[in-house]
C-alpha positions in Angstrom: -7.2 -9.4 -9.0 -4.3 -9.9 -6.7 -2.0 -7.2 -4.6 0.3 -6.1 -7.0 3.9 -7.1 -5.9 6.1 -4.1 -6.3 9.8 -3.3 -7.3 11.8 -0.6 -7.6 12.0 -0.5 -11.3 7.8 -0.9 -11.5 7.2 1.6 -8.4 6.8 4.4 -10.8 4.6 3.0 -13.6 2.7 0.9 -10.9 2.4 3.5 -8.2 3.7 7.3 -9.4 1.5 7.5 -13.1 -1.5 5.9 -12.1 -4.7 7.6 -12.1 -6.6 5.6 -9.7 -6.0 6.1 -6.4 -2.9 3.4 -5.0 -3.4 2.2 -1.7 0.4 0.8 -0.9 0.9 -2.1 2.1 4.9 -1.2 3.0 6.7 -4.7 4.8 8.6 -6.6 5.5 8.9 -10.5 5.2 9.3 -11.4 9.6 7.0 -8.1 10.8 4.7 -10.3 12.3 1.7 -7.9 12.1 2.4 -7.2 8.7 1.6 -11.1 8.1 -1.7 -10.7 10.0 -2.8 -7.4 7.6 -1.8 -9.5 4.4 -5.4 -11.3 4.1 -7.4 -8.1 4.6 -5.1 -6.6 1.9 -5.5 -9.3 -0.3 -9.4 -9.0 0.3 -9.0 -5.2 -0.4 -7.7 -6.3 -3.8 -10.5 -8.4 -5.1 -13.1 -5.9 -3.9 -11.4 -2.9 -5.2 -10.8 -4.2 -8.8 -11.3 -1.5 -10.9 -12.2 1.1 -8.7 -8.5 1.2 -7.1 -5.2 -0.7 -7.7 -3.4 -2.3 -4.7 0.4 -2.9 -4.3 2.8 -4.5 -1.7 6.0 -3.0 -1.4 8.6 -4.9 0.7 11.1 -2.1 2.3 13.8 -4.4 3.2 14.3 -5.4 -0.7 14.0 -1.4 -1.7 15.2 0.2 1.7 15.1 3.2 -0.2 11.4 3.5 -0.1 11.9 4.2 4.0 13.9 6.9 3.3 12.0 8.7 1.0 8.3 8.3 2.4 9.6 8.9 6.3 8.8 4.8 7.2 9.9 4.4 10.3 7.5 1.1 11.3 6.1 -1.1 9.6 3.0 -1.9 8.3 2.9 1.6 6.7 0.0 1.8 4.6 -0.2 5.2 2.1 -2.9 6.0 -0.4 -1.3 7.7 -3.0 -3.7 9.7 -5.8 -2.2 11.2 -8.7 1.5 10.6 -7.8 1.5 11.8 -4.2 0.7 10.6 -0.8 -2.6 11.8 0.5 -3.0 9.4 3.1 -1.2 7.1 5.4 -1.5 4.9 8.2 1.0 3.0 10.8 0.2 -0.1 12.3 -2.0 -3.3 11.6 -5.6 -1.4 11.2 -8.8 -2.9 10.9 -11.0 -3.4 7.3 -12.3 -0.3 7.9 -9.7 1.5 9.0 -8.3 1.3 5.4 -10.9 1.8 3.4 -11.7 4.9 5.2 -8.3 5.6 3.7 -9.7 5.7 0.1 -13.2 7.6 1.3 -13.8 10.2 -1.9 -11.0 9.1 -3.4 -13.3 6.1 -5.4 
């Protein structure tokens, strides 16, 4: 199953009200490292079918997301659980690096 692409109208039903844990890639279409974490995201998404749901949110289509989740650079990566963030990470990080991000959360 692919990333999910996501929008502000689906951000709640896709994001907010899920009960698997969301791990969300925040970017932006010319961040440059954001293009080099896109493959180990998409990878993320075919290995965590099931077990957790993956999204892409693009923050210069829904600037508002910045605002509200304190984005100041981008790639942001959050883990949200249950309608909050419980984890986040700035910068390009390795494989690991985000799937540490989900540790006891699937």
């Amino acid at each position: 199953m692919a990333e999910i692409e996501l929008t502000a109208e689906s951000f709640q039903k896709d994001v907010l009200d899920q009960e698997k844990p969301v791990l969300v890639d925040f970017w932006a279409e010319w961040c440059v490292p954001c293009r080099m974490l896109t493959p180990i995201v998409e990878e993320l998404a075919e290995e965590l079918e099931g077990k957790a749901i993956v999204a892409k949110g693009n923050v210069d289509e829904i600037p508002e997301w910045a605002e509200k989740y304190g984005i100041q650079s981008i790639p942001t990566l959050m883990v949200f659980h249950k309608g909050e963030v419980v984890k986040s990470q700035v910068g390009a990080g390795s494989k690991e690096s985000i799937e540490a991000m989900l540790e006891g959360l699937i």
